[in-house]
Residue frames as a rotation matrix with the C-alpha (Angstrom) as fourth column:
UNK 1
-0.033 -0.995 -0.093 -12.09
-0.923 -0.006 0.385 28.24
-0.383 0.098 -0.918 7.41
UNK 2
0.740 0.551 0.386 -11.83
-0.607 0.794 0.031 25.39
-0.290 -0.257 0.922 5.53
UNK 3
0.516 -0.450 0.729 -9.21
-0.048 0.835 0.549 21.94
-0.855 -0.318 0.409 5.79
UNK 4
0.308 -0.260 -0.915 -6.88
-0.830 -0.544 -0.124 21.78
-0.466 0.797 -0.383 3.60
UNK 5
0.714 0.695 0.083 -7.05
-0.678 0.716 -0.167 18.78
-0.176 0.063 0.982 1.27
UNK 6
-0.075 -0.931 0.357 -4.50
-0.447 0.351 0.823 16.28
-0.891 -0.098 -0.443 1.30
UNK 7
-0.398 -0.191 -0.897 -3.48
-0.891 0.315 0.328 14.75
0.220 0.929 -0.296 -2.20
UNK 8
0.679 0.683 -0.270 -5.31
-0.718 0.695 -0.048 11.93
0.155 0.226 0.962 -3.57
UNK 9
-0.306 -0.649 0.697 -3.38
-0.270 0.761 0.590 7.84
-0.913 -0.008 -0.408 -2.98
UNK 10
0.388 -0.302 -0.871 -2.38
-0.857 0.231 -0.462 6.66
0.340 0.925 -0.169 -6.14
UNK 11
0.225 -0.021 0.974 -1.69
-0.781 0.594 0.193 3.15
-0.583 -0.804 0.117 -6.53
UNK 12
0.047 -0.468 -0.882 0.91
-0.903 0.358 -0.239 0.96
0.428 0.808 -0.406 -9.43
UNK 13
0.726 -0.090 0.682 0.51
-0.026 0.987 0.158 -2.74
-0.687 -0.132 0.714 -9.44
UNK 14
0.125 -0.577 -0.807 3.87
-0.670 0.551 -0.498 -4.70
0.732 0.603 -0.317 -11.08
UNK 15
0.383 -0.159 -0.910 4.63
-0.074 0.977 -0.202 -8.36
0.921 0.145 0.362 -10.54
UNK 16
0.028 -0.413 -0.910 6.52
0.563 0.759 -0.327 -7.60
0.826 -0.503 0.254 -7.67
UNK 17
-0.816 0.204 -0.540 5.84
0.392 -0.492 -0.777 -4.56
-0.424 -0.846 0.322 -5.38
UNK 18
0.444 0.896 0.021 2.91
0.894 -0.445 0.048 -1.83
0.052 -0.002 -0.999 -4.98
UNK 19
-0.795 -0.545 -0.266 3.62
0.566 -0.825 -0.003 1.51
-0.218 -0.153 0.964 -5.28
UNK 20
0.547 0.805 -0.230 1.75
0.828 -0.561 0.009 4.25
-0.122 -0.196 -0.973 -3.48
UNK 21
-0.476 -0.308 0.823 2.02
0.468 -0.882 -0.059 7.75
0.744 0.357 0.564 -5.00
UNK 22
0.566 0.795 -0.219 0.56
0.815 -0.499 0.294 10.97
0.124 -0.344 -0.931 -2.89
UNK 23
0.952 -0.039 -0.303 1.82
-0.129 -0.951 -0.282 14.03
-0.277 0.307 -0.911 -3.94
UNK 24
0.413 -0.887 -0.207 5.52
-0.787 -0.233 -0.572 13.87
0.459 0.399 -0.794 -4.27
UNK 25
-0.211 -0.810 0.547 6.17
-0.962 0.271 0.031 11.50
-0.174 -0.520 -0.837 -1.74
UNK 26
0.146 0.313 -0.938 6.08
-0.671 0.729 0.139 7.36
0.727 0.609 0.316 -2.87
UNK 27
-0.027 -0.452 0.891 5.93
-0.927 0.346 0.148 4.59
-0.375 -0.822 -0.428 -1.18
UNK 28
0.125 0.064 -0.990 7.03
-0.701 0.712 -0.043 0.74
0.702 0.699 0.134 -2.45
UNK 29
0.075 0.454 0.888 5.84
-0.927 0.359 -0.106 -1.81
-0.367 -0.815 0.448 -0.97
UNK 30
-0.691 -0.517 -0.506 7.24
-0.683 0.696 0.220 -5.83
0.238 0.497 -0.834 -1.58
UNK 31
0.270 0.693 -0.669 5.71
-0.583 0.670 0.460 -8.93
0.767 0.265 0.584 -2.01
UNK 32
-0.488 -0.574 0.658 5.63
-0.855 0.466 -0.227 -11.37
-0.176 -0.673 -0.718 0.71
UNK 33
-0.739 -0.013 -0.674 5.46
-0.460 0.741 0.489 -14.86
0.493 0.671 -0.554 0.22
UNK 34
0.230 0.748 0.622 2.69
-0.966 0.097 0.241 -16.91
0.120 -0.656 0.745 1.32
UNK 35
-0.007 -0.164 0.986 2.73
-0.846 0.527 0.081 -19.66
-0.534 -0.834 -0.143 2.99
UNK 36
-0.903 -0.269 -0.335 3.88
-0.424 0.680 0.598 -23.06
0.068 0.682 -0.728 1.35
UNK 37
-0.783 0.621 0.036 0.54
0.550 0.718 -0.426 -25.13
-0.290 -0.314 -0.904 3.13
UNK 38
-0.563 0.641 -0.522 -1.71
-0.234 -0.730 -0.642 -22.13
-0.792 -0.239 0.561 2.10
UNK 39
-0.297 0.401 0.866 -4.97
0.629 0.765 -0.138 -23.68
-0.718 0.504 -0.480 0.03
UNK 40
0.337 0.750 0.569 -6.19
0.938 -0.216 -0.271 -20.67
-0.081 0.625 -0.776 -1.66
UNK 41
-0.235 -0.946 -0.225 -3.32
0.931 -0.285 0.227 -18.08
-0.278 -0.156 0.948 -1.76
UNK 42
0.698 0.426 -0.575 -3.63
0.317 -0.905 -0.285 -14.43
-0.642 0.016 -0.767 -2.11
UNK 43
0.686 -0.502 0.526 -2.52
0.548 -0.118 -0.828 -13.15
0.478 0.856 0.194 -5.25
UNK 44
0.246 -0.728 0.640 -0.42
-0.026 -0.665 -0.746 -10.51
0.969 0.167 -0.183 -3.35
UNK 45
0.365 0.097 -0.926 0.76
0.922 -0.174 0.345 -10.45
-0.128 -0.980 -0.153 0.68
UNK 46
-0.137 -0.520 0.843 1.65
-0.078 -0.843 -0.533 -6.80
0.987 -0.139 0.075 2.18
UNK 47
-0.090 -0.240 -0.967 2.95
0.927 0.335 -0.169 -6.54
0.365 -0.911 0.192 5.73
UNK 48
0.862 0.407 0.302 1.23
0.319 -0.898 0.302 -3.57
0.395 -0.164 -0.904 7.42
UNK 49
0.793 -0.385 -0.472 4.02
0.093 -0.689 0.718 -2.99
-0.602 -0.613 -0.511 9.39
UNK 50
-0.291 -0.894 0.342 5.95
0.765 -0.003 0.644 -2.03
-0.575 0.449 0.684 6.44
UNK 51
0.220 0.862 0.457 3.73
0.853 -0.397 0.339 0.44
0.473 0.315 -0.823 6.13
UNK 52
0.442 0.024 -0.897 5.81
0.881 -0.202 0.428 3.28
-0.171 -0.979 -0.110 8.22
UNK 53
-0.067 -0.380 -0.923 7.51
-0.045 -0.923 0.383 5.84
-0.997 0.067 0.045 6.42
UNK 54
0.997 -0.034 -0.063 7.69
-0.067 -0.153 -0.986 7.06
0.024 0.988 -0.155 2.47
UNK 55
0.648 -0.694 0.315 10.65
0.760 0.561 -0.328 6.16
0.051 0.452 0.890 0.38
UNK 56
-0.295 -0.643 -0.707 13.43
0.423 -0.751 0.507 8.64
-0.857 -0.150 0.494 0.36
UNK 57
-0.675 -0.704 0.222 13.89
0.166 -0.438 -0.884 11.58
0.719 -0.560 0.412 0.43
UNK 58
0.080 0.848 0.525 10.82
-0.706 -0.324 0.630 11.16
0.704 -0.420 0.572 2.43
UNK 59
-0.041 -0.383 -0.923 12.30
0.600 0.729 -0.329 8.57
0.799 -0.568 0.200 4.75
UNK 60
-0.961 -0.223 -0.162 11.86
0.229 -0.322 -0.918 11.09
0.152 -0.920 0.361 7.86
UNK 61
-0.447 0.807 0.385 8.18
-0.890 -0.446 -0.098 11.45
0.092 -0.387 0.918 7.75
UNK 62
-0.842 0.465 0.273 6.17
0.126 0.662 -0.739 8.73
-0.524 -0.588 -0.616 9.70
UNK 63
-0.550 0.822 -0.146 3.07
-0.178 0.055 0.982 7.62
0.816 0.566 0.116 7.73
UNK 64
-0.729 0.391 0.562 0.24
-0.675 -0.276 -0.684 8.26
-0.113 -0.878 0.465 10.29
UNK 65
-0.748 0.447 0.492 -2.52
0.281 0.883 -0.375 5.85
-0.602 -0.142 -0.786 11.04
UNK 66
0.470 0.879 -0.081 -5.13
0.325 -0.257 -0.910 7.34
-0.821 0.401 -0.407 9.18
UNK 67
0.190 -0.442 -0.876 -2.61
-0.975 0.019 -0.221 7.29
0.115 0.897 -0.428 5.95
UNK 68
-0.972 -0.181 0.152 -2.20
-0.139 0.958 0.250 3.61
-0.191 0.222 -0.956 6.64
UNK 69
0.154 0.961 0.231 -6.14
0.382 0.158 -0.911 3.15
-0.911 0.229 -0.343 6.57
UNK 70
0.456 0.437 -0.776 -6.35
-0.458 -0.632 -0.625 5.50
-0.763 0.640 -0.088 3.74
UNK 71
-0.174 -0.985 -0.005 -3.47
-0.968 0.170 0.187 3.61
-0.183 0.037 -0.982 2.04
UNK 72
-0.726 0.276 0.630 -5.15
-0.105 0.861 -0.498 0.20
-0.680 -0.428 -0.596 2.85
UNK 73
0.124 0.929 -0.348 -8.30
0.027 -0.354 -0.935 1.12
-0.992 0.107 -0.069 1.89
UNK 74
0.464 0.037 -0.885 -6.83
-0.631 -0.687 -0.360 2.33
-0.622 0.725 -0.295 -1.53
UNK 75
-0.687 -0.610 -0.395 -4.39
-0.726 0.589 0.354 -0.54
0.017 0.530 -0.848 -2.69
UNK 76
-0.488 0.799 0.351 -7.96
0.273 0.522 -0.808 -3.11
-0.829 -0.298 -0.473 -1.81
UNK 77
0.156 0.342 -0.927 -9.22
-0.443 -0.814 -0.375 -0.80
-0.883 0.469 0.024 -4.66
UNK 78
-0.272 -0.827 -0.493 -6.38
-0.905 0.046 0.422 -1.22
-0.326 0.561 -0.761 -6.81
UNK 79
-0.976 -0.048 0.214 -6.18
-0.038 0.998 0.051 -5.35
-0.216 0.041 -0.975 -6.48
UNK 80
0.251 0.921 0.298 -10.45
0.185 0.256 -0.949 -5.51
-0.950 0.293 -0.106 -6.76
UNK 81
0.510 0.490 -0.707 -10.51
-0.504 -0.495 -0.708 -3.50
-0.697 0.717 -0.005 -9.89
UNK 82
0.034 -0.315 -0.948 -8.17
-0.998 -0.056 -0.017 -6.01
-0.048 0.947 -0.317 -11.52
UNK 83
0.585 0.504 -0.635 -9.71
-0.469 0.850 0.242 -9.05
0.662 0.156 0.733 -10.38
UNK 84
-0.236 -0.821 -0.520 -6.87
-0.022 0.540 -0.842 -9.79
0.971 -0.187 -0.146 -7.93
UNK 85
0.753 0.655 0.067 -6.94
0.144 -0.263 0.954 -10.53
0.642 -0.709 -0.292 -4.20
UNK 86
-0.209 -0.915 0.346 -4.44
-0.189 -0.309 -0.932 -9.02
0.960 -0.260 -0.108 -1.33
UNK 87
0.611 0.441 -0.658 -4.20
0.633 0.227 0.740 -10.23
0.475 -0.869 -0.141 1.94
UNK 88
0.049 -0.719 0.693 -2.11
-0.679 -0.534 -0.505 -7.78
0.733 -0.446 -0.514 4.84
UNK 89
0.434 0.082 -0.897 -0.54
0.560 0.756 0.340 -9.37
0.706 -0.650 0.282 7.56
């Protein structure tokens, strides 16, 4: 029997959010500012714990922990491959 595979994370950089695709359902994720005293800022902040459900009309399914890793894991990707760096808080 074998597992059925869950759609690849997709991942859109613009200026001011992130936006994770995976199959139909999206999720958009804002910029948080960084600190004013910070010496060596991260090009982007994301607060994990905004990390909890998909945009409508997916707004009733709960993004499990192992879609926040996967998720993580995938927007780290994203931000390397264009030279950029993200911190999560």
């Amino acid at each position: 029997m074998s597992k059925k595979r869950s759609p690849a994370i997709e991942v859109e950089l613009t200026e001011g959010a992130v936006r994770i695709l995976k199959g139909d359902r999206i999720l958009t994720l804002g910029r948080a500012d960084c600190p004013p005293e910070e010496e060596d800022p991260a090009d982007f902040i994301i607060y994990l714990d905004d990390i909890v459900h998909w945009d409508a009309p997916h707004e009733e399914v709960e993004i499990d922990i192992d879609e926040v890793q996967a998720i993580v894991q995938a927007i780290e990707r994203a931000f390397d491959e264009h030279g950029l760096r993200v911190d999560f808080e």
